[in-house]
N, C-alpha and C positions, 0 to 999 in steps of 0.2 A: 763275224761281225753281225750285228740284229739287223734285218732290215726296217725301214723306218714306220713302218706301223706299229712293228711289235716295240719301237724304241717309242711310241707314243703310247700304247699301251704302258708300261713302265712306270711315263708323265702322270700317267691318270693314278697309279697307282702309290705313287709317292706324293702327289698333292692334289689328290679327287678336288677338294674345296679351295684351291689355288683359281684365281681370278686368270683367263686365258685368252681371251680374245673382247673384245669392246669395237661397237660399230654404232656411233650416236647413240642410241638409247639402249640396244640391246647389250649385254652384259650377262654371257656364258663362264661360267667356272669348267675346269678340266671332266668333272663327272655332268657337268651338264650339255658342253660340247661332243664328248664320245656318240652318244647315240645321236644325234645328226648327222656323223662323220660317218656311222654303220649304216645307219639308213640312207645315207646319198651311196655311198659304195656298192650298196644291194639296188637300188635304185638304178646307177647306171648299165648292171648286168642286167637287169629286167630288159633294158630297152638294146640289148646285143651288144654292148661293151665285154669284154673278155681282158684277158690278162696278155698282155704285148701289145694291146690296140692302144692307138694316138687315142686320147680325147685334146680338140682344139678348145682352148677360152678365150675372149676376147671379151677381158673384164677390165674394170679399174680395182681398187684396193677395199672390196665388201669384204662383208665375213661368208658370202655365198662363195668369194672366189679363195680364200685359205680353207674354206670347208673341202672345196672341189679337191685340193692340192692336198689335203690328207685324206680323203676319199678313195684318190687315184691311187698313193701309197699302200693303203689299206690291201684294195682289189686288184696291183700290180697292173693296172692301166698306167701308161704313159702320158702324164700331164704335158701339154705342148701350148705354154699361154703365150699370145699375140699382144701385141700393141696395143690398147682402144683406141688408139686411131688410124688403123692398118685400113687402109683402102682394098677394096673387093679383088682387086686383081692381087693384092698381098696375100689377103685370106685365101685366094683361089691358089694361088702358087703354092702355100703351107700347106695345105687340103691335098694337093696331090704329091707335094712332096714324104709328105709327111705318110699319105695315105689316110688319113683322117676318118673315124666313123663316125664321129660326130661334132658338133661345137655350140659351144655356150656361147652364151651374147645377151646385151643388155641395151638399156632405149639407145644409151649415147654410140654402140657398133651396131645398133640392129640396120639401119639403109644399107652398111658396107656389108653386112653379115647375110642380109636378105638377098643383094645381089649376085652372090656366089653360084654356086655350081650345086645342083641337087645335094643334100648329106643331110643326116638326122638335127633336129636345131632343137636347142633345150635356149631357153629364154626366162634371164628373173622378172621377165614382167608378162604383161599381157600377152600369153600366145595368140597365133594366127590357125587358120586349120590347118592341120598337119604338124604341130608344132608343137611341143611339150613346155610345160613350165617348170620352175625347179622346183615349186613347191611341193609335186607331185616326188617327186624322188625320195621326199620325206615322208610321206605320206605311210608308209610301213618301219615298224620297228623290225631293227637285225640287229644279229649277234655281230659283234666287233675281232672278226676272224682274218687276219693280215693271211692274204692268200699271193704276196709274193715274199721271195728270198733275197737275199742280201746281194746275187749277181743280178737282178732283174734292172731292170731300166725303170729310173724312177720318174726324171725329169727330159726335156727335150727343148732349149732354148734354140733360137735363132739370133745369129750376128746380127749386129745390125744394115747390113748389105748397101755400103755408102759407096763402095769401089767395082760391086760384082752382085750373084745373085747372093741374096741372106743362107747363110750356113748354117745348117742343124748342128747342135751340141749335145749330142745324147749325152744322159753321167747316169751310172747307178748307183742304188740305192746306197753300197756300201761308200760310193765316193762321196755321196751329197751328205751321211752322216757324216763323216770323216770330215766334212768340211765346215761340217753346222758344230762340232766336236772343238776342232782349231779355233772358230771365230769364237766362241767359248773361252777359250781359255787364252789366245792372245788379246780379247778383251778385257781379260778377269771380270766379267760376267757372276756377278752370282747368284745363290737362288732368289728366286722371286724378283727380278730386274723388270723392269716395265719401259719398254720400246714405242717410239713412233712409227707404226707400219704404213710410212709414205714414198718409200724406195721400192717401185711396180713388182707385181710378182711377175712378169715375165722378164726380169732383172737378177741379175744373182744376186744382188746387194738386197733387195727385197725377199728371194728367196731364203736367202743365209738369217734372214733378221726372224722370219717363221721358225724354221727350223729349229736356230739357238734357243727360242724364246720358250717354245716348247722341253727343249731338252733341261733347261733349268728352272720347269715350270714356271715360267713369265708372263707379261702381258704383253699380246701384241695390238697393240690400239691405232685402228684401220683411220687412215685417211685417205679418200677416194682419190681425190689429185689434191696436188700442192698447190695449200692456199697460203699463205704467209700468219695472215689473221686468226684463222684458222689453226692453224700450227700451233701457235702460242699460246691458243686458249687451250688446248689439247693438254700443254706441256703441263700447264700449272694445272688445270683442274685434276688431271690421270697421275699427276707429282712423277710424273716419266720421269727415269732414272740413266738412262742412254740414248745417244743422239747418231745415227748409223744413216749420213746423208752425203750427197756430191758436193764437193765446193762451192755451184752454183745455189743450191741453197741456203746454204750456211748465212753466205754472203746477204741474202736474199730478207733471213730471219735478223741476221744483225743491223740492217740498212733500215726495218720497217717502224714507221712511230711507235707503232704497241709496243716495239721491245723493250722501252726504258719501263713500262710501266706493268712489265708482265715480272711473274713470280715464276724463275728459272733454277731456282737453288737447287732444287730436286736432281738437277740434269749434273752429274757429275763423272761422266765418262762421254768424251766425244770420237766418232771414231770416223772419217772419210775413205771416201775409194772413187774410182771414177776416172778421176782427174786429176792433176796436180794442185794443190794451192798455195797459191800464193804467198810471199812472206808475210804482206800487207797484212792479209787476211788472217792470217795463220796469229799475228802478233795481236788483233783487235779480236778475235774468239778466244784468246787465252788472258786475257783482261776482262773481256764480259761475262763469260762464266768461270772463272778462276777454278778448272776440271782438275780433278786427282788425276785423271789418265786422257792423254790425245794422244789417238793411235793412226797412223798414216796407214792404210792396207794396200799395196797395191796386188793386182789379181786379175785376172780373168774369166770370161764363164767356161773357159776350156780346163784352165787350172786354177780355182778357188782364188788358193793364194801362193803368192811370187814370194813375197817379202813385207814383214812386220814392222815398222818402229814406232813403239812402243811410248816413245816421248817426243812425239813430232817437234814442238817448237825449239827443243835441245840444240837439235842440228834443223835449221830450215831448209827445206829440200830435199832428203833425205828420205827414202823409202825402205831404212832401215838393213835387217839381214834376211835369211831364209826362213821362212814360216817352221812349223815344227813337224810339216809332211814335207818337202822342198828343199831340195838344191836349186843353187842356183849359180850361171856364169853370164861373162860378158865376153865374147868373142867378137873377133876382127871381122868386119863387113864386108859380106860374101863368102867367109872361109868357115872354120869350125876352129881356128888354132887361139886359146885363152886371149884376150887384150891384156896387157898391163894397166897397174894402178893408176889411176888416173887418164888413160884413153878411152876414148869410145868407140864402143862399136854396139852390134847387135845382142838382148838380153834373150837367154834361153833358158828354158826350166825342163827339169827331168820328167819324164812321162810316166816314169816308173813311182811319184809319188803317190802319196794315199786319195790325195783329192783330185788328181789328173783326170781327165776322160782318155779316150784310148783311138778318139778317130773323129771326122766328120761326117754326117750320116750321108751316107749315098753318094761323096766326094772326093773321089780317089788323087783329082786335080788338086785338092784343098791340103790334104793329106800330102802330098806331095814337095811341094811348098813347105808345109809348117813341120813335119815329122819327120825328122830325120839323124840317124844311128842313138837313137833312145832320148831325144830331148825336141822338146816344142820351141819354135821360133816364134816368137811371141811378136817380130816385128815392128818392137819400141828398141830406141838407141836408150844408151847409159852408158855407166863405167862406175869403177871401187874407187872410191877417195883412199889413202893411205891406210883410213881404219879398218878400211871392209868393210863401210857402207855402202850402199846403192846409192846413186843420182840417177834418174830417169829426166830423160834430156828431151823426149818425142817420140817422135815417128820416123824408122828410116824412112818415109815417104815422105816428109815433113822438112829432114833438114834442107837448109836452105844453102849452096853454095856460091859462095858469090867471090867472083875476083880468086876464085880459086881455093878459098877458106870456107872449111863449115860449123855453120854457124848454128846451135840450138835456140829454137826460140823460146824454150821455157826460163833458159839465164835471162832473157833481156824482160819476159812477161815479168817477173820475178824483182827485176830492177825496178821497172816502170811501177809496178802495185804499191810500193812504196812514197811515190809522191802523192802530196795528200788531196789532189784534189782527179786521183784516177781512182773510177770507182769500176771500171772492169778493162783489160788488155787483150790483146791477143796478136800474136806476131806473124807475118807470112814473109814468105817470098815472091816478090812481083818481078814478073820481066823484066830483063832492062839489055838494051842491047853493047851496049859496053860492058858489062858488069856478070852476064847472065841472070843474075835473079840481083835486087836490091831488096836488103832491111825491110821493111813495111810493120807501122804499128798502127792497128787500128783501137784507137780511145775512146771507152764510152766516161764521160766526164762526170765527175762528183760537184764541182765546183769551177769556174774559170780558167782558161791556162792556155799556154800557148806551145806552138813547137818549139821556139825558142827558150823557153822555160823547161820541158821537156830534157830535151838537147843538155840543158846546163847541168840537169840532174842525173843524167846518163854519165855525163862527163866527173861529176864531182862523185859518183859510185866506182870511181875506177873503171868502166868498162871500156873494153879496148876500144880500139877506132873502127877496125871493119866490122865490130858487132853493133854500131850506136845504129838506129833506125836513119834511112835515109831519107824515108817520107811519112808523114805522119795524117793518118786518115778519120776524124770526129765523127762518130758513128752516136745512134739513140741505145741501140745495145749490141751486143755481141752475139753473132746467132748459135746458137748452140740445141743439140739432139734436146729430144723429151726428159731425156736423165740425165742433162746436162754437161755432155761429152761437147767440147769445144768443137763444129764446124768450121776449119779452116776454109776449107775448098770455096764457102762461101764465099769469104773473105776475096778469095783470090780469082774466083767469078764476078764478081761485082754482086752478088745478092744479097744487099743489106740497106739499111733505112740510114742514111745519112744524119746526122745530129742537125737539130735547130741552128741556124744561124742567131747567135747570139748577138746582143742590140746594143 
């Protein structure tokens, strides 16, 4: 298999004059991004980058930070991008986990980035003394010479460390093509596709939208962070052609006044990952953009992808079958022995696929846990409806059991999105000293309503008795990670903004 320089090398040469990357006003074609890609790659060996060394970034969504990310490819440096909003003792922990020679940084990480621990610092803006700019990395023209091979280590993600410390995800180079290769063609993707590059590149869902975008010479048109307004003007003026975002977005672009008045037609492949969505939602983005294709992906950055469906709103809820590197099964909770159609238990995916990674870096403890006799515990509950699709139900840390029945909170989210004045759900289980855990749904509202209103709609959707929420909590919104991963935990700490008392 190529490793992914020489697979961009390729890009360049099947569509030099191909439009590839867009950042506000700059606007690079395939032969006019190469030599910045060579020149930052020679650039960071100048200053002791070498082939198996970390470079740390801690960027938002520039074209300096997808430059870096084919840069590292190039020179077989190990791209390892942070948060921008990682706090100094994050960046400090990654730095030595990681082993880090150096990191990028920009005005909005540079307080957290400047507090760290001595290491080389390349900065897109004003450096300080002792401190490099990136301009400077361009500064000499180089030949475009991919000096790693297809087993080298391409990328280096960290979990997002909500339960424990953040977990390194190394993948090579041959997995992360293999996996920019699938998202390709389980999106049918074709050439010249033009992407909104708003899903972070220290995200696989960011990083997968580079990668593709590149492989079928496309555009990827950079959004620093998510603005809504912003979005849409992106959408229609760049006539983007695929929409590769969390449900909390989706939601976010559907909900804003611009949307009636913006020009969306372009956008005719939608494809989520992240998180589950909603029917609600799922039924009002296949009415506003009326899409040839809605693709549900779900996946991880351990293993790309799980499972495809291909026509999300056919079956609601549904995360489809096996990607086309993947197996996949739903075992009995705690065991290894198959569940039957329609049970649930734990979903695991073969390690032996083409997009897998093959370990935790440096976490034998992590390893231990999730790898075991040739397949990854993924850690989310589901089960096979009759057809042999997937339902992905949560979290085994997530369900909730109560009165001795367990209960997924995504059926009842799933129930609730559907009345029309819930404009976001999220379900936990709360203490309860008779019960062990009770129902709990926290509402952020679209419109007026009550429990009791609630309640009737739970009951008129068929759901059983011991699933209907037992208390119901009016929140301003639902807290959820930077990439839009639902924060339960919050929920079930009390960390959250209570809703307006309405008048």
């Amino acid at each position: 298999m190529l490793d992914l320089g020489t697979s961009f090398l390729a890009s360049v040469e099947r569509t030099p004059r191909a439009l590839a990357i867009v950042d506000g006003e700059l606007r690079l074609t395939y032969e006019q991004w190469l030599p910045r890609i060579a020149s930052v790659a020679a650039g960071l060996h100048r200053r002791g980058l070498h082939r198996g060394d970390h470079l740390l970034t801690v960027l938002q969504n520039r074209w300096q930070a997808a430059t870096l990310h084919w840069a590292c490819q190039f020179a077989g440096i190990i791209i390892t991008p942070l948060n921008w909003r990682a706090k100094a003792d994050e960046i400090d922990y990654a730095i030595a986990d990681a082993e880090a020679k150096a990191v990028v940084f920009e005005a909005i990480s540079a307080e957290a980035t400047r507090a760290t621990r001595a290491l080389p610092r390349i900065t897109l803006d004003q450096p300080l003394p002792g401190e490099t700019s990136f301009g400077t990395l361009l500064a000499a023209a180089a030949d475009a010479q991919p000096q790693a091979s297809a087993e080298d280590w391409s990328v280096m993600l960290y979990t997002s460390g909500t339960t424990s410390r953040p977990k390194g995800v190394p993948r090579r180079h041959r997995a992360e093509r293999a996996a920019a290769i699938a998202h390709v063609a389980q999106n049918l993707y074709g050439a010249h596709e033009c992407t909104l590059g708003v899903m972070p590149l220290y995200h696989t869902m960011g990083v997968r939208s580079l990668l593709a975008m590149a492989a079928i010479g496309g555009a990827f048109i950079c959004q620093p962070r998510f603005d809504v307004a912003e979005a849409l003007r992106l959408i229609q003026r760049e006539r983007i052609t695929n929409l590769y975002l969390v449900p909390t977005l989706y939601h976010d672009v559907l909900h804003h006044p611009a949307f009636a008045g913006t020009d969306v037609s372009s956008v005719r492949k939608l494809g989520f990952a992240g998180a589950s969505m909603t029917d609600g939602l799922l039924r009002n983005l296949t009415a506003a953009f009326k899409p040839d294709l809605f693709v549900n992906h779900y996946g991880s950055s351990e293993i790309y992808t799980f499972t495809v469906d291909q026509n999300a709103p056919l079956k609601p809820g549904s995360a489809g079958r096996a990607g086309i590197n993947q197996l996949i099964r739903v075992v009995q909770l705690g065991t290894t022995t198959s569940a039957a159609p329609n049970q649930e238990g734990e979903i695991v995916a073969l390690l032996a696929g083409d997009e897998s990674f093959e370990g935790y870096w440096r976490r034998p403890d992590a390893d231990a846990k999730s790898l075991r006799d040739g397949w990854y515990h993924t850690g989310d509950t589901g089960f096979f409806d009759a057809d042999g699709d997937l339902f992905v139900t949560g979290r085994v840390d997530d369900m909730i059991i109560t009165g001795g029945e367990n209960v997924s909170p995504v059926e009842i989210e799933s129930c609730l999105s559907l009345h029309p004045s819930v404009a976001e759900v999220a379900v936990v289980g709360l203490p309860d000293e008779r019960w062990g855990k009770v129902v709990a749904a926290f509402i952020a509202r679209r419109a007026p309503c009550t429990e009791a209103e609630l309640d009737a709609h739970c009951r008129a959707a068929g759901l059983a008795n011991f699933k209907r929420p037992r208390r119901y909590v009016f929140v301003a919104e639902v807290p959820r990670s930077p990439v839009g991963k639902l924060l339960r935990r919050k929920l079930v700490e009390g960390d959250y903004r209570p809703a307006e008392q309405e008048s």
